[in-house]
Kinemage of the C-alpha trace (Angstrom):
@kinemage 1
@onewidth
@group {chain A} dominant
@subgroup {mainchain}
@vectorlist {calphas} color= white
{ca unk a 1} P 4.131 6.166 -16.975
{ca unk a 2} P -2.027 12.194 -22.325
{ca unk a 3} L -5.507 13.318 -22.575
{ca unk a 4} L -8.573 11.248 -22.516
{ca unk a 5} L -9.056 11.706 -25.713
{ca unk a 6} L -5.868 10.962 -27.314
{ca unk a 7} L -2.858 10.150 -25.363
{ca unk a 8} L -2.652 9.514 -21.762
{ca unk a 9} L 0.967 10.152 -20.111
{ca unk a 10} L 1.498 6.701 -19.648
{ca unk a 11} L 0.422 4.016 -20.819
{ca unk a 12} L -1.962 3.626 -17.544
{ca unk a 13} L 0.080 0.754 -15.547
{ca unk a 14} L 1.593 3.291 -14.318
{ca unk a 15} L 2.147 6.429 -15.988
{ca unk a 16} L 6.062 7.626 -14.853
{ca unk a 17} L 9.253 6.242 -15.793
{ca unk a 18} L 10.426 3.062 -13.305
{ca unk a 19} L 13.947 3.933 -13.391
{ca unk a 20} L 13.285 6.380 -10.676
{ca unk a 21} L 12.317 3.784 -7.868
{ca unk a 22} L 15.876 2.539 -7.738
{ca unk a 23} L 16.787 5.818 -6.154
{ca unk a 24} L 13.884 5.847 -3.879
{ca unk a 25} L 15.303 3.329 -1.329
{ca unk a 26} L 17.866 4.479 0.579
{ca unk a 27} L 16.810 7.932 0.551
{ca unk a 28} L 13.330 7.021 1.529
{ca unk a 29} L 14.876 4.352 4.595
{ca unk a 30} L 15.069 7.497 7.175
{ca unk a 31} L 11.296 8.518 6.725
{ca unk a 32} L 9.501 5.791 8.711
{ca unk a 33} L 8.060 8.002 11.637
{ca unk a 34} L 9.557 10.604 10.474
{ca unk a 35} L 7.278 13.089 12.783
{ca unk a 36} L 5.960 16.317 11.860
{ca unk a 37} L 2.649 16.925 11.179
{ca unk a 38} L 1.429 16.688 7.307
{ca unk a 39} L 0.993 19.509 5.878
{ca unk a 40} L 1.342 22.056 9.202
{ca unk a 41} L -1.066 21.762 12.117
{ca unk a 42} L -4.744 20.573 11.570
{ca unk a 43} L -6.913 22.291 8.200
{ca unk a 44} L -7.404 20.220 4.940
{ca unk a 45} L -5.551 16.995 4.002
{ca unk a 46} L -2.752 16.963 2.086
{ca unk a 47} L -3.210 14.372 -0.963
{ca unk a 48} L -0.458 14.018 -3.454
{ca unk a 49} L -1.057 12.511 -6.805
{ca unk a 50} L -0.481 12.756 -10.435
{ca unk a 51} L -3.527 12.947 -12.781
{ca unk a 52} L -3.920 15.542 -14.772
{ca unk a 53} L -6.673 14.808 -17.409
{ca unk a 54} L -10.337 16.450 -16.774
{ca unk a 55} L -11.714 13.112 -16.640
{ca unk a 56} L -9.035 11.492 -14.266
{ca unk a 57} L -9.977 14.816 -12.005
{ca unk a 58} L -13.777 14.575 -11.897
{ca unk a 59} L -13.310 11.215 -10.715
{ca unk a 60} L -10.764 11.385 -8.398
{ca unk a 61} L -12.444 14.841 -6.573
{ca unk a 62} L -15.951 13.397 -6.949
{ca unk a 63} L -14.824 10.460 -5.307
{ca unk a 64} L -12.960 12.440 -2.404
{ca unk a 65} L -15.401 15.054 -2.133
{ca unk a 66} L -17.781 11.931 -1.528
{ca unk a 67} L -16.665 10.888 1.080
{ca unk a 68} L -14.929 13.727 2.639
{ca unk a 69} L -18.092 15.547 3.183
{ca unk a 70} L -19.481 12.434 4.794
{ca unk a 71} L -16.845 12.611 7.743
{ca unk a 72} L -16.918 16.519 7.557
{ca unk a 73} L -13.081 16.401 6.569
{ca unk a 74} L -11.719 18.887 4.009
{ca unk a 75} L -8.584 17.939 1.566
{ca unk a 76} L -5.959 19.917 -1.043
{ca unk a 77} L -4.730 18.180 -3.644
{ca unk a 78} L -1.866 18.533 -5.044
{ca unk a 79} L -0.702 17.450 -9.035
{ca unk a 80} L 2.721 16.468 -9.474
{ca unk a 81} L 3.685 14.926 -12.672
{ca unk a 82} L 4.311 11.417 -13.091
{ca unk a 83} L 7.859 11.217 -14.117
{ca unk a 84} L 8.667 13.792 -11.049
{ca unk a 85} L 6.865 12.107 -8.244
{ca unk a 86} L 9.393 9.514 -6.498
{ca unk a 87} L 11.856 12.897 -6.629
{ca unk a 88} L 9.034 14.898 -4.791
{ca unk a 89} L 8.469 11.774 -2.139
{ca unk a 90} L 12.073 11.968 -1.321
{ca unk a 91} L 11.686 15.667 -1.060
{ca unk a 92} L 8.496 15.876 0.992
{ca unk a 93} L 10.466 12.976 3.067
{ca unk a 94} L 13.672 14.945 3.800
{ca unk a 95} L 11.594 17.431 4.939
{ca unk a 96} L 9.481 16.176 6.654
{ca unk a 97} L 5.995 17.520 4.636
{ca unk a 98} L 4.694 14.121 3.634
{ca unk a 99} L 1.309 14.677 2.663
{ca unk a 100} L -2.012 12.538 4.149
{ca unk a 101} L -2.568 10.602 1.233
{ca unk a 102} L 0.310 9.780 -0.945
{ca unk a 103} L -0.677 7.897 -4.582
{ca unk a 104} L 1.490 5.665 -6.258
{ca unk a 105} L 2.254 3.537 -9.534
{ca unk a 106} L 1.566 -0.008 -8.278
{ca unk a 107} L 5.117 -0.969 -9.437
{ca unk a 108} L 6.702 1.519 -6.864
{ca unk a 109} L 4.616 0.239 -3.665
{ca unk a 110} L 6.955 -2.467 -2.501
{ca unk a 111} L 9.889 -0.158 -3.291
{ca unk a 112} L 8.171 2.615 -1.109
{ca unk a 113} L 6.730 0.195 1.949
{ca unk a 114} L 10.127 -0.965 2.066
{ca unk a 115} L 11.404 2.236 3.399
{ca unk a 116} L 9.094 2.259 6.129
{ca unk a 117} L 7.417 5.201 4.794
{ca unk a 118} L 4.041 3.785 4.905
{ca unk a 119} L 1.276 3.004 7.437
{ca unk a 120} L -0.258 -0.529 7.209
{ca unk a 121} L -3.731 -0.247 6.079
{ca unk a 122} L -5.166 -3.066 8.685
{ca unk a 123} L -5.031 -1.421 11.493
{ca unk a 124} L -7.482 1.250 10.146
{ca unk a 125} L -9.889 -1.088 9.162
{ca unk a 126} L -8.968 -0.990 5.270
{ca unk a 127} L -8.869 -4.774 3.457
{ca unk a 128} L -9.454 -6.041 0.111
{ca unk a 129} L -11.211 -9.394 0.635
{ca unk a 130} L -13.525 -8.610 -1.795
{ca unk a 131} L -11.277 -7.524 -4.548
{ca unk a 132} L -9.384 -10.473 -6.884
{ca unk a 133} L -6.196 -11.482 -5.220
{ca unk a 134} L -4.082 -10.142 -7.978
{ca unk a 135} L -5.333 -6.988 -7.525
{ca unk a 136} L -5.149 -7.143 -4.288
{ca unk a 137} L -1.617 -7.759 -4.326
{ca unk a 138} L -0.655 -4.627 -6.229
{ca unk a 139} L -0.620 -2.814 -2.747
{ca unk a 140} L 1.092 -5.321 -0.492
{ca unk a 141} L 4.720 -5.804 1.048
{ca unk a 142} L 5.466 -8.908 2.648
{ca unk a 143} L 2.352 -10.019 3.537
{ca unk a 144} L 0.829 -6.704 4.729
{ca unk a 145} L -1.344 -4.061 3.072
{ca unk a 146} L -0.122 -0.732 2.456
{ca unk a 147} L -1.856 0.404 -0.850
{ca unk a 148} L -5.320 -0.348 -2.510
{ca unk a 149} L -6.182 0.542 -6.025
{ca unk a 150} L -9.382 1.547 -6.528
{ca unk a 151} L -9.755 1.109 -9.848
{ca unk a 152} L -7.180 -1.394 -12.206
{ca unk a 153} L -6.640 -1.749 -16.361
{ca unk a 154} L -5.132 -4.253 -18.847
{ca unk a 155} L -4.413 -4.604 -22.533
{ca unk a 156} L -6.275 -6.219 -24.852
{ca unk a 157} L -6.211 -6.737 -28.545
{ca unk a 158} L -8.462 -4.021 -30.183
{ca unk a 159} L -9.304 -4.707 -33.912
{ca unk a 160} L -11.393 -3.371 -37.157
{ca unk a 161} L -14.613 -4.964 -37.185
{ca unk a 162} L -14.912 -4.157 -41.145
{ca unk a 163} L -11.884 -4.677 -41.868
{ca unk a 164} L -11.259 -8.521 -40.745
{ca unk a 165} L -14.963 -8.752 -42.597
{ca unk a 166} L -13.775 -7.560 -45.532
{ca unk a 167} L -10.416 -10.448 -45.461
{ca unk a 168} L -12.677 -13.211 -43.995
{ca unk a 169} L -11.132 -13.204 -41.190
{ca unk a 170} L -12.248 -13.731 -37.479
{ca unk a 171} L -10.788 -12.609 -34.158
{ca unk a 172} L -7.708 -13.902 -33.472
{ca unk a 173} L -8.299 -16.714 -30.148
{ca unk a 174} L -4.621 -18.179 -30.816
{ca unk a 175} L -0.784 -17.327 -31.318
{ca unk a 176} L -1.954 -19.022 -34.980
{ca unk a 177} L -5.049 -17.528 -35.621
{ca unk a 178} L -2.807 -14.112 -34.736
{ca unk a 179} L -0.661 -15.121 -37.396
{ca unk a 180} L -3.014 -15.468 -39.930
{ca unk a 181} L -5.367 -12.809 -39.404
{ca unk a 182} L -1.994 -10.304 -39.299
{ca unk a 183} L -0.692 -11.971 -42.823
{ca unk a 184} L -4.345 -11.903 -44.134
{ca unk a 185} L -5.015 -8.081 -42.777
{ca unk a 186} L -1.500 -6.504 -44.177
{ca unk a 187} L -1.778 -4.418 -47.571
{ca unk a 188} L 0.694 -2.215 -48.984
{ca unk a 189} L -0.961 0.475 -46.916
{ca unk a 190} L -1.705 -1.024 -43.801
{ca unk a 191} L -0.250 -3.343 -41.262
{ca unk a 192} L -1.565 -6.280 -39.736
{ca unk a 193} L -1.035 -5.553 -36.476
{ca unk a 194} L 0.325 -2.981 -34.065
{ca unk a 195} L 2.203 -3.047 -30.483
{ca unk a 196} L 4.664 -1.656 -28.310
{ca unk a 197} L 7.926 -2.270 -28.026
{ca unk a 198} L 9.851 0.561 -27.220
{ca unk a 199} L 12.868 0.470 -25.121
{ca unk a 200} L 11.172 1.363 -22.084
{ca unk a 201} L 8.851 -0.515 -18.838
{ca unk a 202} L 5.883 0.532 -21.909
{ca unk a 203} L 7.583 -2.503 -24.869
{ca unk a 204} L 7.728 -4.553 -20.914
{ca unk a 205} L 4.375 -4.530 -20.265
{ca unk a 206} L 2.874 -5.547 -23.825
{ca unk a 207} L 5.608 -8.260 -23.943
{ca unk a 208} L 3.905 -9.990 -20.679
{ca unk a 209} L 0.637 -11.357 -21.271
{ca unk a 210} L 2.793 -13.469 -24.673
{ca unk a 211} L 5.280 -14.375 -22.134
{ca unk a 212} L 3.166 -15.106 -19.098
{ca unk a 213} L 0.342 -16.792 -21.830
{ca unk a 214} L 3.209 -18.984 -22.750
{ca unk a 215} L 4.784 -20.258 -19.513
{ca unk a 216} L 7.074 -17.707 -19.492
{ca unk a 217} L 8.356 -16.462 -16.032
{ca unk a 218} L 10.058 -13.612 -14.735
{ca unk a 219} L 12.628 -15.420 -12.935
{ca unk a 220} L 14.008 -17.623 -15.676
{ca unk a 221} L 14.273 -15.409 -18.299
{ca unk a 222} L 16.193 -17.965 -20.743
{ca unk a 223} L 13.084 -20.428 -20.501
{ca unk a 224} L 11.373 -21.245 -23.428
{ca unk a 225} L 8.002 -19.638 -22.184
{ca unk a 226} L 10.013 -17.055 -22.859
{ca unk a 227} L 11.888 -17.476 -26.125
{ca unk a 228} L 8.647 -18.437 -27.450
{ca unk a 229} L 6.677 -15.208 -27.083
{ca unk a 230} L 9.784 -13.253 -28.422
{ca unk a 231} L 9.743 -15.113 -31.504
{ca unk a 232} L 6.467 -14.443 -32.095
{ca unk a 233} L 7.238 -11.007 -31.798
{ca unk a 234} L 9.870 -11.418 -34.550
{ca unk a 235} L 8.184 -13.749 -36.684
{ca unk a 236} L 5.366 -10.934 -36.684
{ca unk a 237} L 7.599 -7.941 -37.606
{ca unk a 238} L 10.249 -10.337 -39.731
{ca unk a 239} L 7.097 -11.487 -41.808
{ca unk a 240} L 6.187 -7.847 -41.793
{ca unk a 241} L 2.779 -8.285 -40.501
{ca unk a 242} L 4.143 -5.373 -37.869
{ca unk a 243} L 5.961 -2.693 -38.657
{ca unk a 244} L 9.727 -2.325 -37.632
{ca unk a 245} L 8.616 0.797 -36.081
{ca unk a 246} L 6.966 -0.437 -33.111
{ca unk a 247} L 10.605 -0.983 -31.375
{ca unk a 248} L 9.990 3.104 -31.374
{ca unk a 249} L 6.260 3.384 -30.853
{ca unk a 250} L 4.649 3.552 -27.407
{ca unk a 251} L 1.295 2.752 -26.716
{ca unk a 252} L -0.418 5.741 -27.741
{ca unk a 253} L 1.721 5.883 -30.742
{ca unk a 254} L 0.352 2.241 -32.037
{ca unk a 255} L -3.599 2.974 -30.956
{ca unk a 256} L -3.047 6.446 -33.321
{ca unk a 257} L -1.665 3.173 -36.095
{ca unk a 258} L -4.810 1.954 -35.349
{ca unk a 259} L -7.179 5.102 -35.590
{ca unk a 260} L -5.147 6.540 -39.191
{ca unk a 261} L -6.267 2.728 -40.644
{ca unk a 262} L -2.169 2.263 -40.361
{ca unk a 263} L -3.385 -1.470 -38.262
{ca unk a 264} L -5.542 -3.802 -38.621
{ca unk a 265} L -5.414 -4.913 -34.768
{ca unk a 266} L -3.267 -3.530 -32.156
{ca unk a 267} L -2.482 -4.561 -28.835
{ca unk a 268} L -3.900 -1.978 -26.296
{ca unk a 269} L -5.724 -0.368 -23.129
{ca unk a 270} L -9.029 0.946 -21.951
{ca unk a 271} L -7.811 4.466 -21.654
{ca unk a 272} L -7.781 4.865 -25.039
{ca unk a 273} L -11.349 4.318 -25.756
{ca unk a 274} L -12.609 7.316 -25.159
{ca unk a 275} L -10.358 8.656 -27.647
{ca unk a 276} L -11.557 6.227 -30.518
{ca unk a 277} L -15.030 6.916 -29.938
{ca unk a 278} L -14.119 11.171 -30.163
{ca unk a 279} L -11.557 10.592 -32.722
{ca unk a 280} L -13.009 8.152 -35.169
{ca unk a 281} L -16.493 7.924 -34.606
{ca unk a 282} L -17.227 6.303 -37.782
{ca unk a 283} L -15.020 3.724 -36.660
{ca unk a 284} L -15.983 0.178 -36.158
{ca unk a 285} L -13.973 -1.575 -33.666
{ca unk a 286} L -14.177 -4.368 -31.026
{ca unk a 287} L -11.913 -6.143 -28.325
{ca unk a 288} L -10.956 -9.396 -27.537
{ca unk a 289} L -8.719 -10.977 -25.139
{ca unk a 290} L -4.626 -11.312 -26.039
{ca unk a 291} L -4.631 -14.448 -28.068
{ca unk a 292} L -3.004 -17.948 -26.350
{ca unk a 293} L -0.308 -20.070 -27.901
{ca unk a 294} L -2.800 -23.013 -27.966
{ca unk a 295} L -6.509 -22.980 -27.791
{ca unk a 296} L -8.349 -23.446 -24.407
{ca unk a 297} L -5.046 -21.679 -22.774
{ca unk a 298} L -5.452 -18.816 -20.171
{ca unk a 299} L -4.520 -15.335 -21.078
{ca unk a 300} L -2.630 -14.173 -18.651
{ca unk a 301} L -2.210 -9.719 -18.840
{ca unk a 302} L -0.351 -7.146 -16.433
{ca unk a 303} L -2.365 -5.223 -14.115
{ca unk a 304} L -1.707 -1.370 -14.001
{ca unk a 305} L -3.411 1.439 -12.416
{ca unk a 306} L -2.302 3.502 -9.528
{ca unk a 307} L -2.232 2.654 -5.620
{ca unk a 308} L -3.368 4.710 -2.801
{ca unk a 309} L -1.406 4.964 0.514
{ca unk a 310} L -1.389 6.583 3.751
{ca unk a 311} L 2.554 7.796 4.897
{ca unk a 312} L 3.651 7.652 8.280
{ca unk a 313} L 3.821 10.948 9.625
{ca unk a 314} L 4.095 10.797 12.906
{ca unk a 315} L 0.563 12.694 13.620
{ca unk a 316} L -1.974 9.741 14.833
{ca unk a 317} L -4.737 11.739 14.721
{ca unk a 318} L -4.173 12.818 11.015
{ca unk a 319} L -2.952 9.528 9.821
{ca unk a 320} L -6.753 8.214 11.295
{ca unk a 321} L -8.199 11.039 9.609
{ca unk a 322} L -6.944 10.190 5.964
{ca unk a 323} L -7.221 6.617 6.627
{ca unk a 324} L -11.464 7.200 7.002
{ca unk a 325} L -11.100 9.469 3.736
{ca unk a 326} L -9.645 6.705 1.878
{ca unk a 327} L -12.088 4.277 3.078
{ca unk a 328} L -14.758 6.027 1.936
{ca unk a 329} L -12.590 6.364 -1.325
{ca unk a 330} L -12.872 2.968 -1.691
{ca unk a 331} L -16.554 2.548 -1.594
{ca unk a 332} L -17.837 0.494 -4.176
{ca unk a 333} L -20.161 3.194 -5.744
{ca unk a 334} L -16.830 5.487 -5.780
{ca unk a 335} L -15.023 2.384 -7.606
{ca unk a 336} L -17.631 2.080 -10.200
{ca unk a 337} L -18.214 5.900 -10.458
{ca unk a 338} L -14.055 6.731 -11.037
{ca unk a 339} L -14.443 3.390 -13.745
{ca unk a 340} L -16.965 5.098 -15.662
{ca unk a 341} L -15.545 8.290 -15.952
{ca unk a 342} L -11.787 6.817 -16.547
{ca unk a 343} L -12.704 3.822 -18.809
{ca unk a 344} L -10.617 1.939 -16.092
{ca unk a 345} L -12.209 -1.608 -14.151
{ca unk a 346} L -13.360 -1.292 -10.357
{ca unk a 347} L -10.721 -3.321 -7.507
{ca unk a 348} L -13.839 -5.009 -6.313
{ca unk a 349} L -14.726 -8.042 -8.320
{ca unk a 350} L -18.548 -7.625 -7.423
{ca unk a 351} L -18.389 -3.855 -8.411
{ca unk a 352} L -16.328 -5.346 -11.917
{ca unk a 353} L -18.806 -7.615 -12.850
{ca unk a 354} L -21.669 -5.089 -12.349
{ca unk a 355} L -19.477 -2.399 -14.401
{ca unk a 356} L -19.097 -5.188 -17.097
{ca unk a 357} L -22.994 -5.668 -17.633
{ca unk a 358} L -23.406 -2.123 -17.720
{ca unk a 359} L -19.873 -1.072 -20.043
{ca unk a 360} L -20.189 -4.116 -22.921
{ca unk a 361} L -17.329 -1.921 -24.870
{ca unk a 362} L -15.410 -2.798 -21.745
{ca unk a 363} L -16.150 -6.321 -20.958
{ca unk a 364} L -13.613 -7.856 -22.351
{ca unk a 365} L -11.125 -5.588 -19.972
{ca unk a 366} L -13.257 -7.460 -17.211
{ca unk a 367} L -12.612 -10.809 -18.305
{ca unk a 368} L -8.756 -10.045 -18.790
{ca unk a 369} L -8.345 -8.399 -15.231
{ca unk a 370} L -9.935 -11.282 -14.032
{ca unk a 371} L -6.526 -13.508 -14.907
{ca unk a 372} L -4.646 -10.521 -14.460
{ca unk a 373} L -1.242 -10.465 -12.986
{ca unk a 374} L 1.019 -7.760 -10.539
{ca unk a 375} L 4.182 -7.142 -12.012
{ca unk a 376} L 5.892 -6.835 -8.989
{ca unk a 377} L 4.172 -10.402 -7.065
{ca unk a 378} L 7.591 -12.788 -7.588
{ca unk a 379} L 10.356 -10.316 -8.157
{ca unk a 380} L 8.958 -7.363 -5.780
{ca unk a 381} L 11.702 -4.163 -5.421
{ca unk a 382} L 13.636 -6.153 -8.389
{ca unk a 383} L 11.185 -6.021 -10.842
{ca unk a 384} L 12.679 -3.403 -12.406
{ca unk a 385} L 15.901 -4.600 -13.454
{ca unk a 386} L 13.940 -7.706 -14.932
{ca unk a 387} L 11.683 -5.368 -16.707
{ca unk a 388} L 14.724 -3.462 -18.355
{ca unk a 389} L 16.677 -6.640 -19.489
{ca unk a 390} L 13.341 -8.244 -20.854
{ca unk a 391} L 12.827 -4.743 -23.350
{ca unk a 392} L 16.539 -4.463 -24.043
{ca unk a 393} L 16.461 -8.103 -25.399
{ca unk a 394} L 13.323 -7.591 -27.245
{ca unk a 395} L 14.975 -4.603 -28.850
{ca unk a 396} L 17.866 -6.701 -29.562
{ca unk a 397} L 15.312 -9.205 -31.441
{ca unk a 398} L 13.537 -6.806 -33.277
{ca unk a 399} L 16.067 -4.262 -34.259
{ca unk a 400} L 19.176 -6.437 -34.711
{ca unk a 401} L 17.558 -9.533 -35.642
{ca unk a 402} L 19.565 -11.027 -32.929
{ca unk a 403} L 17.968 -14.900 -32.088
{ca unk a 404} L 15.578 -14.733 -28.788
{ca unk a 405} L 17.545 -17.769 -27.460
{ca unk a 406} L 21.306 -15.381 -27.445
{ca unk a 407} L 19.383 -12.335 -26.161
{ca unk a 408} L 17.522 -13.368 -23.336
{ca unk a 409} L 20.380 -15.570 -22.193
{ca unk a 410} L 22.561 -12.149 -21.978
{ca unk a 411} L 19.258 -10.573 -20.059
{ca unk a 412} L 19.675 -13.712 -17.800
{ca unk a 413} L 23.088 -13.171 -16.774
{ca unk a 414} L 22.395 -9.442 -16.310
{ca unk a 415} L 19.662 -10.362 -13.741
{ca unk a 416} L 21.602 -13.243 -11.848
């Protein structure tokens, strides 16, 4: 839910399509010690997962190889793609050919652990008191760990250093100064500012940190926090300082907005950086934090990035086995090494702040995970549904023209 250096097949928080994890439930319910060994007998370790850009699989096998040839343990990975992965669970689960170490999208953890499908990470000696609570939420189920991400993103407002220069204009701190600088930055040939919000979990997750930043919550989707960040949203493409088209863009289609000189600013993630600095190298760009309705407020962003687990497969010995792999995974120097090579921000908040002094293009990231927020903490296995009302209203606001107040009372009642 995309190559390093354009596109990545998500949007990072979690690159498949949610709409899957409803049907992972009650198919997944019988797998809980479900027996058989992983993969057949003893040999390598099965580890399922679904990166597939060269820089997503240095990191991920440096990191393995790392610490697999520290315990003298040998693994096979296997790729499946994003948008396919809850179906191959369920498969792998019916059959009983669950692998050693299973990764997830952080939304789909609760929805997973649920099941039963997964081994508590405790009991193998596997915590996250050193990482931020938030991110150390992204793996948990009702108090207990199942998951740990090793390395987390956000979004953040990118912008043209030369061009806000050029209109006297300075970073945008405020929903005001946002305002302003998008009015002041818009020509006949160029927008503003950029954004997502397609029809999808993608238009979700760069509606959040305006929502959240406001007051808005999750659970009262008619509350003004609420109403508030949608208008801005229309104000914004109404006054067009953002094009209509971003109810049809996804993330990488607003950052390639950005690198064609389409945007002035545009709301986006770390994973793209790599691609600005290969694309446009003569461009001049910087990041700041998404702006705050009033100043001294907290911006408040989603946290993506992808969880790893350990299923229950009813071998002990195996389970133990891929539970000391992923340990070792998780080292700190393995967090900071799979950061640099992924543009992403390590679990471990000493680990971030060193990766901060030594990646200034990806400080502000830092700061934003730092006030970062789980999708799934309040709503857990019903995020979803909330996340699908909260895009279909938006749509409704920006395509239709429909007031935030009549939308997102309809996404209310569809949630009650």
């Amino acid at each position: 839910m995309t190559s390093t250096t354009q596109r990545r097949p998500l949007w990072r928080p979690g690159r498949r399509a949610l709409g899957l994890t409803a049907l992972a439930v009650p198919a997944l319910m019988a797998l809980g010690g479900c027996g058989g060994r992983s993969g057949g007998g003893g040999g390598a370790l099965r580890v399922v997962d679904y990166y597939n850009t060269p820089a997503d699989d240095v990191a991920i096998d440096g990191a393995l190889e790392a610490s697999a040839a520290e315990l003298g343990l040998t693994f096979a990975r296997e790729r499946v793609p994003g948008d396919q992965l809850v179906a191959k669970v369920l498969q792998m689960g019916s059959s009983r050919t669950m692998p050693d170490l299973l990764m997830l999208d952080n939304p789909d953890v609760q929805q997973v652990a649920a099941s039963g499908a997964l081994a508590p990470l405790e009991q193998y000696g596997i915590d996250v008191e050193d990482f931020t609570p938030a991110v150390a939420d992204l793996g948990m189920f009702e108090g207990t760990l199942y998951g740990v991400a090793p390395t987390v993103n956000t979004i953040a407002l990118f912008y043209d250093v030369a061009a806000l220069e050029d209109a006297g204009v300075a970073p945008p701190t405020t929903w005001d100064e946002l305002r302003e600088a998008a009015a002041a930055l818009t020509t006949p040939e160029r927008y503003g500012l950029a954004f997502s919000a397609t029809a999808s979990y993608e238009g979700t997750w760069q509606f959040l940190p305006f929502m959240w930043s406001n007051g808005g919550d999750e659970t009262e989707l008619d509350g003004e926090g609420v109403l508030g960040a949608s208008r801005l949203w229309g104000d914004l493409v109404g006054e067009g300082s953002a094009s209509r088209s971003v109810v049809n863009w996804e993330q990488g289609d607003a950052m390639d907005q950005f690198k064609a000189g389409n945007a002035a600013m545009v709301v986006n993630g770390p994973w793209n950086i790599a691609g600005l600095r290969e694309d446009v190298p003569e461009l001049e760009w910087d990041v700041v934090t998404i702006p705050v309705p009033e100043p001294g407020g907290t911006s408040v962003a989603p946290l993506g990035g992808e969880v790893w687990t350990i299923p229950v497969t009813g071998d002990e010995q195996r389970q133990a086995d891929a539970a000391a792999l992923l340990k070792g995974f998780l080292s700190p120097q393995n967090q900071l090494a799979m950061a640099q090579e992924r543009s992403t921000i390590p679990g471990d908040a000493e680990a971030a702040a060193q990766f901060a002094a030594e990646n200034p293009d990806l400080s502000t990231f830092v700061d934003q995970v730092s006030t970062a927020r789980s999708r799934t903490a309040q709503l857990g296995p019903d995020w979803p549904r909330t996340a699908k009302a909260i895009y279909t209203a938006n749509q409704r606001v920006l395509v239709d023209d429909t007031d935030p107040a009549e939308a997102f009372d309809e996404a209310a009642r569809t949630v009650d």
